[in-house]
PyMOL Python script that loads the backbone (N, CA, C, O; Angstrom):
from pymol import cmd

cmd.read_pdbstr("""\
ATOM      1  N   UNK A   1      -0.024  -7.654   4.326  1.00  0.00           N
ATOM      2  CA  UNK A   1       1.069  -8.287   3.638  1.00  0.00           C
ATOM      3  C   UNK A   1       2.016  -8.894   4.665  1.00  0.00           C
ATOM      4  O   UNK A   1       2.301  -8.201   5.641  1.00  0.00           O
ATOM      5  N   UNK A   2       2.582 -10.232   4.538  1.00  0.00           N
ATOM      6  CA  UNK A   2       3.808 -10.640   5.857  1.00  0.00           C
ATOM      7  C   UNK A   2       4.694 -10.324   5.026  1.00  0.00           C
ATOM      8  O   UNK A   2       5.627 -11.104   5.217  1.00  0.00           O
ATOM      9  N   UNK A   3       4.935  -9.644   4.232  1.00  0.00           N
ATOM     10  CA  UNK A   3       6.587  -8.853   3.645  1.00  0.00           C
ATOM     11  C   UNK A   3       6.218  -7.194   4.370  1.00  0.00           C
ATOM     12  O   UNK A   3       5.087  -6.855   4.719  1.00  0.00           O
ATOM     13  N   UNK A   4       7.302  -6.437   4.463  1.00  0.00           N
ATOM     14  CA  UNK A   4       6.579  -5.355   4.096  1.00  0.00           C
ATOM     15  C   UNK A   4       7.180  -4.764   2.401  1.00  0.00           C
ATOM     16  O   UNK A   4       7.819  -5.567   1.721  1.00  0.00           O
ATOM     17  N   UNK A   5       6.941  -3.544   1.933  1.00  0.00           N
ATOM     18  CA  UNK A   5       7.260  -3.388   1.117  1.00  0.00           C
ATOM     19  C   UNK A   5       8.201  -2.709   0.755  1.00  0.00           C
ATOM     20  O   UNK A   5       8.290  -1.753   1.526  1.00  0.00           O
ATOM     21  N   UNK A   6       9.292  -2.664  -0.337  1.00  0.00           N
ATOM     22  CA  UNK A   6      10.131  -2.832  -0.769  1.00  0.00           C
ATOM     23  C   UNK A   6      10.447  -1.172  -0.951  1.00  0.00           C
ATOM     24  O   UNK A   6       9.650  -0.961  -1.866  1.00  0.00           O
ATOM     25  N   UNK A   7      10.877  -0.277  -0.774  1.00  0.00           N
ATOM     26  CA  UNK A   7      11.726   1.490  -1.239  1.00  0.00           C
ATOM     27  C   UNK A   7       9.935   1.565  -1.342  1.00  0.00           C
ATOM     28  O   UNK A   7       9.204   1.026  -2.172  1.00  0.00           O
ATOM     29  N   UNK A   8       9.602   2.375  -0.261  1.00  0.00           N
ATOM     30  CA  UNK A   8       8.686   2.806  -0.148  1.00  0.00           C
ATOM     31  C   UNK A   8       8.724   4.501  -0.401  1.00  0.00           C
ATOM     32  O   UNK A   8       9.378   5.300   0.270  1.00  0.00           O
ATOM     33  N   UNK A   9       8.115   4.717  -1.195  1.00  0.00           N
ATOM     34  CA  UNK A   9       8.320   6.112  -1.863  1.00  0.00           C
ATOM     35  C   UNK A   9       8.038   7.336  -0.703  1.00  0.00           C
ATOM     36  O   UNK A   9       7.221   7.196   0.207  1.00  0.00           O
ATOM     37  N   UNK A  10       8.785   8.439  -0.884  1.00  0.00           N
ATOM     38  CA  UNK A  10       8.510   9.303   0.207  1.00  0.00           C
ATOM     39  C   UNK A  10       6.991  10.103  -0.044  1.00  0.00           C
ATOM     40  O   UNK A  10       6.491  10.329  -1.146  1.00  0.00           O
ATOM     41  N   UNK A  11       6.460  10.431   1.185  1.00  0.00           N
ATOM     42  CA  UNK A  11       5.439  10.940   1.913  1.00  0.00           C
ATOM     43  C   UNK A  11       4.368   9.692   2.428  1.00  0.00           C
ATOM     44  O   UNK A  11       3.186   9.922   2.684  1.00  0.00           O
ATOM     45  N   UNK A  12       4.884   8.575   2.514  1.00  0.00           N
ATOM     46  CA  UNK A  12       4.193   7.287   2.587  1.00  0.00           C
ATOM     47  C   UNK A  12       4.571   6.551   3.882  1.00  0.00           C
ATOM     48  O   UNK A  12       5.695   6.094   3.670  1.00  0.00           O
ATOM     49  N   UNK A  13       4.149   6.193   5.210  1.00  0.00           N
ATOM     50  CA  UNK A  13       4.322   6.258   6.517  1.00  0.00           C
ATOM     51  C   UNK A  13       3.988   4.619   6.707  1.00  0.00           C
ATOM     52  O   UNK A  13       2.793   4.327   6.682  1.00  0.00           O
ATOM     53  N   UNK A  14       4.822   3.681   6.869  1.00  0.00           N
ATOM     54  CA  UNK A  14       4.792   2.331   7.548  1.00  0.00           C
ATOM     55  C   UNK A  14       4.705   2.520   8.969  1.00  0.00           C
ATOM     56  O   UNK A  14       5.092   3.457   9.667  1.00  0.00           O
ATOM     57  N   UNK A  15       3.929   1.098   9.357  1.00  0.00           N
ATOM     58  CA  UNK A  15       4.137   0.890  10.884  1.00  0.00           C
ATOM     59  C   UNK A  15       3.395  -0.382  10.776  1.00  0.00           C
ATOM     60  O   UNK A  15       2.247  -0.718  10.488  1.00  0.00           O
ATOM     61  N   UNK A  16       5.020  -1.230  11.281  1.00  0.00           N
ATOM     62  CA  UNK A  16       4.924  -2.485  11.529  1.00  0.00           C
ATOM     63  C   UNK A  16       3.606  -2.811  12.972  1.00  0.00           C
ATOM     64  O   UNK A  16       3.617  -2.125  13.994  1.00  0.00           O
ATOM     65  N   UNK A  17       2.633  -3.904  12.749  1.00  0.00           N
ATOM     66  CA  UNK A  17       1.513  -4.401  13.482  1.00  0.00           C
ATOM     67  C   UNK A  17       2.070  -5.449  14.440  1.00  0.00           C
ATOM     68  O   UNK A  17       2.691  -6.456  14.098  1.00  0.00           O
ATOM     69  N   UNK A  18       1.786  -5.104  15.605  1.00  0.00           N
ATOM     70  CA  UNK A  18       1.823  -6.191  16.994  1.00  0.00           C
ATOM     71  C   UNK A  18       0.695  -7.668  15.923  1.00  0.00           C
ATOM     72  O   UNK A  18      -0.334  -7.417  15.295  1.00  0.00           O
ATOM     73  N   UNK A  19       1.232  -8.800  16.032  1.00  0.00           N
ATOM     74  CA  UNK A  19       0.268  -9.675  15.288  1.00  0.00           C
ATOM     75  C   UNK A  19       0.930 -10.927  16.621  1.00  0.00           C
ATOM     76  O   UNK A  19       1.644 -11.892  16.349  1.00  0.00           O
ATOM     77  N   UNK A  20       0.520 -10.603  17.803  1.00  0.00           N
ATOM     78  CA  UNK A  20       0.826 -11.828  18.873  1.00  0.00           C
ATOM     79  C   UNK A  20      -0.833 -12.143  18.591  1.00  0.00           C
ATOM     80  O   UNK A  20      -1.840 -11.437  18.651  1.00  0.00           O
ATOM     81  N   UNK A  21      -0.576 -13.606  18.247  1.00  0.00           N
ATOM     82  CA  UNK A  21      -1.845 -14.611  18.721  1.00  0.00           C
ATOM     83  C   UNK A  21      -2.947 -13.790  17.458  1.00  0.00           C
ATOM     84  O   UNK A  21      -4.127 -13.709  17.798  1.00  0.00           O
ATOM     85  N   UNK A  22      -2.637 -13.311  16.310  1.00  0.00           N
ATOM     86  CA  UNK A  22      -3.421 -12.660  15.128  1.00  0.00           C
ATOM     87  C   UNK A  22      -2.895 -13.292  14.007  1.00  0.00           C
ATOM     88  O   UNK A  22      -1.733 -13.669  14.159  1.00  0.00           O
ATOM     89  N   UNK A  23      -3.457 -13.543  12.814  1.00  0.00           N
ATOM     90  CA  UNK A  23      -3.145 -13.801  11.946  1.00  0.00           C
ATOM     91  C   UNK A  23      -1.344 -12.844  11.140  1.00  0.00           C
ATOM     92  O   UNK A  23      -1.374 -11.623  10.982  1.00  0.00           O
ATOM     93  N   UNK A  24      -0.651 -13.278  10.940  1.00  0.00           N
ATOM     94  CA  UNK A  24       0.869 -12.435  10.754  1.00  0.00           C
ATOM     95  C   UNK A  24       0.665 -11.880   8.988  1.00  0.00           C
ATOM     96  O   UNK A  24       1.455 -11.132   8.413  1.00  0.00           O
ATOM     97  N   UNK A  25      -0.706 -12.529   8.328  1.00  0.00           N
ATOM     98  CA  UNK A  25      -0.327 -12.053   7.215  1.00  0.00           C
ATOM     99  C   UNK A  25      -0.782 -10.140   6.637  1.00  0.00           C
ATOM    100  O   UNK A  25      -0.766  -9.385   5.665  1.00  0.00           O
ATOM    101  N   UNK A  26      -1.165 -10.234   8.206  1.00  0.00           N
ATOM    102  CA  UNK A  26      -1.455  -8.165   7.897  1.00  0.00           C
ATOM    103  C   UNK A  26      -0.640  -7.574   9.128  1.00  0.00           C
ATOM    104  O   UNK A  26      -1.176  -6.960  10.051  1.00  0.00           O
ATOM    105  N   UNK A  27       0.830  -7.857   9.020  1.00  0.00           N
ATOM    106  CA  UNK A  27       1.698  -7.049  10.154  1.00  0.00           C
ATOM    107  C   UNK A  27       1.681  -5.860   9.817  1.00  0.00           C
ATOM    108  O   UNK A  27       1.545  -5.072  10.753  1.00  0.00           O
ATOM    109  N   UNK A  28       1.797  -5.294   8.483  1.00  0.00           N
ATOM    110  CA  UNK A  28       2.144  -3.858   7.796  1.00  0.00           C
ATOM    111  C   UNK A  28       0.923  -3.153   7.441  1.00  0.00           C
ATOM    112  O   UNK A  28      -0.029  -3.677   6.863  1.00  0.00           O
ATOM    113  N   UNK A  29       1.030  -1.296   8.010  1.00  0.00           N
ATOM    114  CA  UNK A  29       0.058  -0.839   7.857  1.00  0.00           C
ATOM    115  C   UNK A  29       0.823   0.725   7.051  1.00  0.00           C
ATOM    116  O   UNK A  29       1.631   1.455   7.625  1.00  0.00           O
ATOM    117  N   UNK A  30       0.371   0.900   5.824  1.00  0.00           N
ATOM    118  CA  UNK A  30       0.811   2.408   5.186  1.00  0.00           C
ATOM    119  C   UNK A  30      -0.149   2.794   5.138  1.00  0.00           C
ATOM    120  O   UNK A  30      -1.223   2.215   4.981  1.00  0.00           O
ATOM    121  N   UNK A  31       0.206   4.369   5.331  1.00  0.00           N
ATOM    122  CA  UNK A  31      -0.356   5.534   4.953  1.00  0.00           C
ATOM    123  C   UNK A  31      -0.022   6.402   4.317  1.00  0.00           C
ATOM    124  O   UNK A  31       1.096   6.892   4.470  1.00  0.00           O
ATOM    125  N   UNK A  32      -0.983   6.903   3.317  1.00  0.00           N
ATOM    126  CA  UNK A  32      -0.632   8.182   2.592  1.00  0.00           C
ATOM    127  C   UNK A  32      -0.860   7.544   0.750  1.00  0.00           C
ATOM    128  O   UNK A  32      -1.046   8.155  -0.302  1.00  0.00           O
ATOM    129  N   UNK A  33      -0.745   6.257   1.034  1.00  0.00           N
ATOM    130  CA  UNK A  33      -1.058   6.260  -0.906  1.00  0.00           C
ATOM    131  C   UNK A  33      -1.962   6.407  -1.161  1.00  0.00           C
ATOM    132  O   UNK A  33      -2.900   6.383  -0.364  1.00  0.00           O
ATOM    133  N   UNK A  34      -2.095   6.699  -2.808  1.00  0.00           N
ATOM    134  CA  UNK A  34      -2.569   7.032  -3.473  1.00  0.00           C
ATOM    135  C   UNK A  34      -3.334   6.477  -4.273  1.00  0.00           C
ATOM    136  O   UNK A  34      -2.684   6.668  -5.300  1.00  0.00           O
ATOM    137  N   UNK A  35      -4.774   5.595  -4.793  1.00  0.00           N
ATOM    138  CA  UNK A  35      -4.714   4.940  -5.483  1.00  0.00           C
ATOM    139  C   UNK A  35      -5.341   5.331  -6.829  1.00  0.00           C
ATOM    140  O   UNK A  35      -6.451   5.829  -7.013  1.00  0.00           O
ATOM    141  N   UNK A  36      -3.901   4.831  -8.216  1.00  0.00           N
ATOM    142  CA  UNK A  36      -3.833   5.418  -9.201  1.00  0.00           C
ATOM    143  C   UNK A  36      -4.889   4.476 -10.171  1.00  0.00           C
ATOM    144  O   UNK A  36      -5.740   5.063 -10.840  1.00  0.00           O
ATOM    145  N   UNK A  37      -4.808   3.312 -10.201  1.00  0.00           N
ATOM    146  CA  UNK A  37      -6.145   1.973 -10.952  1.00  0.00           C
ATOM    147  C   UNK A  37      -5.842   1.017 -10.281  1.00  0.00           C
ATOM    148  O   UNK A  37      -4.816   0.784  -9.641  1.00  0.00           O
ATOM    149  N   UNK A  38      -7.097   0.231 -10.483  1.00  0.00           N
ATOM    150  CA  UNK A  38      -6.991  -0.891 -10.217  1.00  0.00           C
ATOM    151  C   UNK A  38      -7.156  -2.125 -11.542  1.00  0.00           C
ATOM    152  O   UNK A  38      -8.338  -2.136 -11.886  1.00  0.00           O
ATOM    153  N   UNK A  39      -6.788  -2.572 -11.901  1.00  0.00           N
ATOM    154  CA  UNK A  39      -6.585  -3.203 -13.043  1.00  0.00           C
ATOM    155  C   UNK A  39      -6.076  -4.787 -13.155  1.00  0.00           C
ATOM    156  O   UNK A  39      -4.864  -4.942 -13.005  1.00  0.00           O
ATOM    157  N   UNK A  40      -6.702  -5.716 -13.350  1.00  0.00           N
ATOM    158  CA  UNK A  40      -6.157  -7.503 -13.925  1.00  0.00           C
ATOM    159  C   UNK A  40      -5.803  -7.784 -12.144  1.00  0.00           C
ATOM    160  O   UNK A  40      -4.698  -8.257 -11.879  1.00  0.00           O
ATOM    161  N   UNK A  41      -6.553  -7.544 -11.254  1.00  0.00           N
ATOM    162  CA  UNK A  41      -6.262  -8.252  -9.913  1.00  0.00           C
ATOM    163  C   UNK A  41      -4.940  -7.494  -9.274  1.00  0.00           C
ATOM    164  O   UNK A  41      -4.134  -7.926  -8.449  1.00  0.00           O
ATOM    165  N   UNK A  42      -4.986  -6.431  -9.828  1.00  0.00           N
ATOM    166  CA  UNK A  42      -3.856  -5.476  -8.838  1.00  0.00           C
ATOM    167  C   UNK A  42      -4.215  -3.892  -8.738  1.00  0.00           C
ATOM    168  O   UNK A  42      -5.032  -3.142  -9.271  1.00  0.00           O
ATOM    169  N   UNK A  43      -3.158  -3.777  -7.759  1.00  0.00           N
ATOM    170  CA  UNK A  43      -3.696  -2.001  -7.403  1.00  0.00           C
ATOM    171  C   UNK A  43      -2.399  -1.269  -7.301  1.00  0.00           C
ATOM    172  O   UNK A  43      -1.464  -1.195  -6.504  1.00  0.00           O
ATOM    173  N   UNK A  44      -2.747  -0.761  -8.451  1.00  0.00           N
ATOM    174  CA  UNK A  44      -1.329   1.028  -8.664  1.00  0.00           C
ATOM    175  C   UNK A  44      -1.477   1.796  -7.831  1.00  0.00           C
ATOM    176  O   UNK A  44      -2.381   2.628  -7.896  1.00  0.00           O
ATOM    177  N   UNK A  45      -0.510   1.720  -6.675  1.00  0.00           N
ATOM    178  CA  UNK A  45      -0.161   2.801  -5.783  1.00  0.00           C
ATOM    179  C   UNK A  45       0.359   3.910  -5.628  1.00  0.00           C
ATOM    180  O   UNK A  45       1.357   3.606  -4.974  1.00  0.00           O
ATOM    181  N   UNK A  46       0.396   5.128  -5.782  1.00  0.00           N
ATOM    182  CA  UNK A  46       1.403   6.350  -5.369  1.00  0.00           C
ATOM    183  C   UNK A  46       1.521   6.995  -4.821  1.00  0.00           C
ATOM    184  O   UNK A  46       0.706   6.842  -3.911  1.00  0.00           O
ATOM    185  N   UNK A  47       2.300   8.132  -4.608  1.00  0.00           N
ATOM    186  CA  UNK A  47       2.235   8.567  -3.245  1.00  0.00           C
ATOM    187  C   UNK A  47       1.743  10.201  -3.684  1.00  0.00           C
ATOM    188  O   UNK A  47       1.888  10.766  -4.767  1.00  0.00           O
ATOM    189  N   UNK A  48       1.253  10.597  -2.694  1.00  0.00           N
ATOM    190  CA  UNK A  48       0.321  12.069  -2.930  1.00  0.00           C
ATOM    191  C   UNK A  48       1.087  13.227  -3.715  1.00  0.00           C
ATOM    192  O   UNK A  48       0.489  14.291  -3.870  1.00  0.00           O
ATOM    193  N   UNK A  49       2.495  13.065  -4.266  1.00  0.00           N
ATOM    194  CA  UNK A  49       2.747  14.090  -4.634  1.00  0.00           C
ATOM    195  C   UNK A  49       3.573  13.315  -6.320  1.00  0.00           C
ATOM    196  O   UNK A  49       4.540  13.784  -6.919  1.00  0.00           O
ATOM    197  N   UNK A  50       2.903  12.267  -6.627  1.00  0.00           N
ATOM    198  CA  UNK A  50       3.408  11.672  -7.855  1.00  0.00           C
ATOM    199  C   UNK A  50       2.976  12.143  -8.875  1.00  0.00           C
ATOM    200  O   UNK A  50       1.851  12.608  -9.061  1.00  0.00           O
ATOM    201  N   UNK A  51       4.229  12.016  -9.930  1.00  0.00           N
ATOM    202  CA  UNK A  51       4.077  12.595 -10.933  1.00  0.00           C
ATOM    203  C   UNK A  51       4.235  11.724 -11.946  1.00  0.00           C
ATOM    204  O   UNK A  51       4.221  10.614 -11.415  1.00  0.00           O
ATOM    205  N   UNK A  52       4.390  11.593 -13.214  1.00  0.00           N
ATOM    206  CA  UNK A  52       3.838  10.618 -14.251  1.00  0.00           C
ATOM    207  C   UNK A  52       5.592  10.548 -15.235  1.00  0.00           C
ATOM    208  O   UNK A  52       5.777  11.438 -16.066  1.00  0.00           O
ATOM    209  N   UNK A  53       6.362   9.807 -15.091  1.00  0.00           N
ATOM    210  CA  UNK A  53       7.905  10.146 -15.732  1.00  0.00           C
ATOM    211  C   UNK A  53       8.537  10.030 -14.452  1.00  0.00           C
ATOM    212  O   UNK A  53       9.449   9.226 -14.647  1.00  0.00           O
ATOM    213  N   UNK A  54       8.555  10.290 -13.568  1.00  0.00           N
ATOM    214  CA  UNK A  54       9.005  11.234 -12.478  1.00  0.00           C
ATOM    215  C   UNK A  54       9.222   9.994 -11.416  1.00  0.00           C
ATOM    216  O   UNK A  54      10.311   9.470 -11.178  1.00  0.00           O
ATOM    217  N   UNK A  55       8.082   9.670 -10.886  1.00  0.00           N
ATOM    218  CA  UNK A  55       8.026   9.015  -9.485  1.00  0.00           C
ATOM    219  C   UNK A  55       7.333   7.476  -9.618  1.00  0.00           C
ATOM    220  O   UNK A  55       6.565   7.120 -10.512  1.00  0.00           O
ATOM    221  N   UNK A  56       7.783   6.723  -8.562  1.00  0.00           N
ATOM    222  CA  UNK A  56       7.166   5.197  -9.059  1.00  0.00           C
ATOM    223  C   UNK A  56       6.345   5.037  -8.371  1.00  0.00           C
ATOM    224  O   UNK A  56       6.113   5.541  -7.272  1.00  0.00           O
ATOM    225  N   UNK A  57       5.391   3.729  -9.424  1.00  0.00           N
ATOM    226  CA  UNK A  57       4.310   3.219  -8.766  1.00  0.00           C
ATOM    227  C   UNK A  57       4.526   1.889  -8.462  1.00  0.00           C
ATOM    228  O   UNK A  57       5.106   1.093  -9.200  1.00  0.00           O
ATOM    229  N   UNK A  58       3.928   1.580  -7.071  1.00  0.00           N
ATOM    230  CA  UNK A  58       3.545   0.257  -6.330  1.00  0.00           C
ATOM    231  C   UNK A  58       3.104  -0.691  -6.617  1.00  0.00           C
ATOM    232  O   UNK A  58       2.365  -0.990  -5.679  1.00  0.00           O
ATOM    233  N   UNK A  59       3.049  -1.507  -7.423  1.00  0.00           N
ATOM    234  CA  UNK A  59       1.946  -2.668  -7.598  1.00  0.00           C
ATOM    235  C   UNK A  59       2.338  -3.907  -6.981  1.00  0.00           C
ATOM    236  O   UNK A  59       3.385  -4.550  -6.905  1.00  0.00           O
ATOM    237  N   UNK A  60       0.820  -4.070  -6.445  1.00  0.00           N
ATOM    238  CA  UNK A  60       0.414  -4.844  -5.238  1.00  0.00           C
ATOM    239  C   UNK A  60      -0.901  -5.860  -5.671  1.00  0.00           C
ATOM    240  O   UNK A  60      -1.950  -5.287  -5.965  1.00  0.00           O
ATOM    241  N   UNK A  61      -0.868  -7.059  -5.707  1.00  0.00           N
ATOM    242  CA  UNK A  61      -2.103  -7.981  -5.967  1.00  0.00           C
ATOM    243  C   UNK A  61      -3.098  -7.385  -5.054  1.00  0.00           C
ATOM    244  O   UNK A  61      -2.848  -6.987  -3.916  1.00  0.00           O
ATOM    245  N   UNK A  62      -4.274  -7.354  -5.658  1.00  0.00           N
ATOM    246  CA  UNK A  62      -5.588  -7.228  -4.813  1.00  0.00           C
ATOM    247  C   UNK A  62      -6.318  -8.585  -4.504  1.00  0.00           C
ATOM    248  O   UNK A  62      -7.269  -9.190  -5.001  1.00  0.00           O
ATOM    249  N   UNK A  63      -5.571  -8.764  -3.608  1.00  0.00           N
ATOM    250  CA  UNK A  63      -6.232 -10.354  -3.257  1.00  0.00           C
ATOM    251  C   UNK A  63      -6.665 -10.628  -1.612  1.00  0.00           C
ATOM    252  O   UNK A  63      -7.331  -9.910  -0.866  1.00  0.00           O
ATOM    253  N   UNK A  64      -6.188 -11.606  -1.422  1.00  0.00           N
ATOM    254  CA  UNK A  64      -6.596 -12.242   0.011  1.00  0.00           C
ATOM    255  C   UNK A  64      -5.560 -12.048   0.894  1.00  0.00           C
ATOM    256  O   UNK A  64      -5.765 -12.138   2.105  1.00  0.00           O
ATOM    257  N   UNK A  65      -4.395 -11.776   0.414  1.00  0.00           N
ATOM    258  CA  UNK A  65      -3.661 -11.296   1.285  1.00  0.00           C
ATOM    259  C   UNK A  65      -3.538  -9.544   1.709  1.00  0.00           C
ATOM    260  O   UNK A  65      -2.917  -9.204   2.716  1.00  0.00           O
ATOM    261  N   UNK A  66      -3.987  -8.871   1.103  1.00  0.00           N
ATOM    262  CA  UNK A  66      -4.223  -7.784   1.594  1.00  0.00           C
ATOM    263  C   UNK A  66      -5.567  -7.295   2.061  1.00  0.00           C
ATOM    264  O   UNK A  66      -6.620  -7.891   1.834  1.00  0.00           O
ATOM    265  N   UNK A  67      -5.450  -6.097   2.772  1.00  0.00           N
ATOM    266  CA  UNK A  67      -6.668  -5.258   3.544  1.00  0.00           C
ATOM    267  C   UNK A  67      -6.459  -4.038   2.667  1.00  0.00           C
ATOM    268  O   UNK A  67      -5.329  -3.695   2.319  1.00  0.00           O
ATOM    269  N   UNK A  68      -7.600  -3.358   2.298  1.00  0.00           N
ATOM    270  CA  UNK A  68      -7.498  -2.316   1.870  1.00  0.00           C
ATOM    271  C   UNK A  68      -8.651  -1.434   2.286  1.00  0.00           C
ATOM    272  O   UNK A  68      -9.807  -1.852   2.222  1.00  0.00           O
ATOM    273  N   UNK A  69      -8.249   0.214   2.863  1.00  0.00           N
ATOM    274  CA  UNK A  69      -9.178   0.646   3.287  1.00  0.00           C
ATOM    275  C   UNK A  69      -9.082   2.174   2.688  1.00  0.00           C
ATOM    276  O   UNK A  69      -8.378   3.096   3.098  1.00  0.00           O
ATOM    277  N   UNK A  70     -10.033   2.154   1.560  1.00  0.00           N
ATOM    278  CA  UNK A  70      -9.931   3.796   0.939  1.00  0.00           C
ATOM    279  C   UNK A  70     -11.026   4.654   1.517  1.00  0.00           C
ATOM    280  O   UNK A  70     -12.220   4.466   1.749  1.00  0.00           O
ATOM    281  N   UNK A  71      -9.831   6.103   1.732  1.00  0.00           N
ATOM    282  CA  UNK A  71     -10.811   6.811   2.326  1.00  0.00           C
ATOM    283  C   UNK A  71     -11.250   8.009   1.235  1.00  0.00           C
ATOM    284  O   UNK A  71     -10.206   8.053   0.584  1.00  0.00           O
ATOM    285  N   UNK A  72     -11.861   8.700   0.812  1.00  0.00           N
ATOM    286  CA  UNK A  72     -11.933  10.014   0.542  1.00  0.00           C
ATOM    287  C   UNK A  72     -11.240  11.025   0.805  1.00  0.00           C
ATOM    288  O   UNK A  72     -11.000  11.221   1.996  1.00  0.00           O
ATOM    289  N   UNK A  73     -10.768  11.861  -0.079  1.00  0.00           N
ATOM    290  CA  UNK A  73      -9.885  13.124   0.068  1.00  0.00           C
ATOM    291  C   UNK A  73     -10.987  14.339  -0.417  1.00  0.00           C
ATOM    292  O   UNK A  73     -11.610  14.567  -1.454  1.00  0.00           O
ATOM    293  N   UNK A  74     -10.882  14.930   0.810  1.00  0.00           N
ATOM    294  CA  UNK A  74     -11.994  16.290  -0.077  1.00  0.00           C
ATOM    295  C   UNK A  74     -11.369  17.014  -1.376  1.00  0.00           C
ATOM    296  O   UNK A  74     -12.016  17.873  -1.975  1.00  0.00           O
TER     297      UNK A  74
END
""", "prot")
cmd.dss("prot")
cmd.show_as("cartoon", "prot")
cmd.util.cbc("prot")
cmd.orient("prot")
């Protein structure tokens, strides 16, 4: 994303990307979400300890401007 994102919910870890002489539109790298669906070209994000009433979700286009790399949680 060349924004980063906006009240990033706690347990969720940014770190702005060195992008000298790289494309600038993937400076931002989080860790720790959650992903809740993916649904109509976007992806519901939360953070590992979200609750449903309670805590907010992220939505983010799943497109060409983002990287997305899901891992498995045992």
């Amino acid at each position: 994303m060349k924004e980063p994102l906006q009240d990033v919910p706690p347990g969720i870890t940014h770190i702005r990307l060195k992008t000298t002489g790289k494309d600038p539109s993937y400076a931002h790298r989080y860790r720790g979400f959650r992903l809740l669906l993916a649904s109509g070209g976007r992806l519901f994000l939360v953070n590992p300890e979200w609750k449903l009433g309670r805590d907010q979700t992220i939505v983010v286009p799943y497109d060409n401007g983002i990287r997305v790399q899901l891992i498995s949680q045992p």
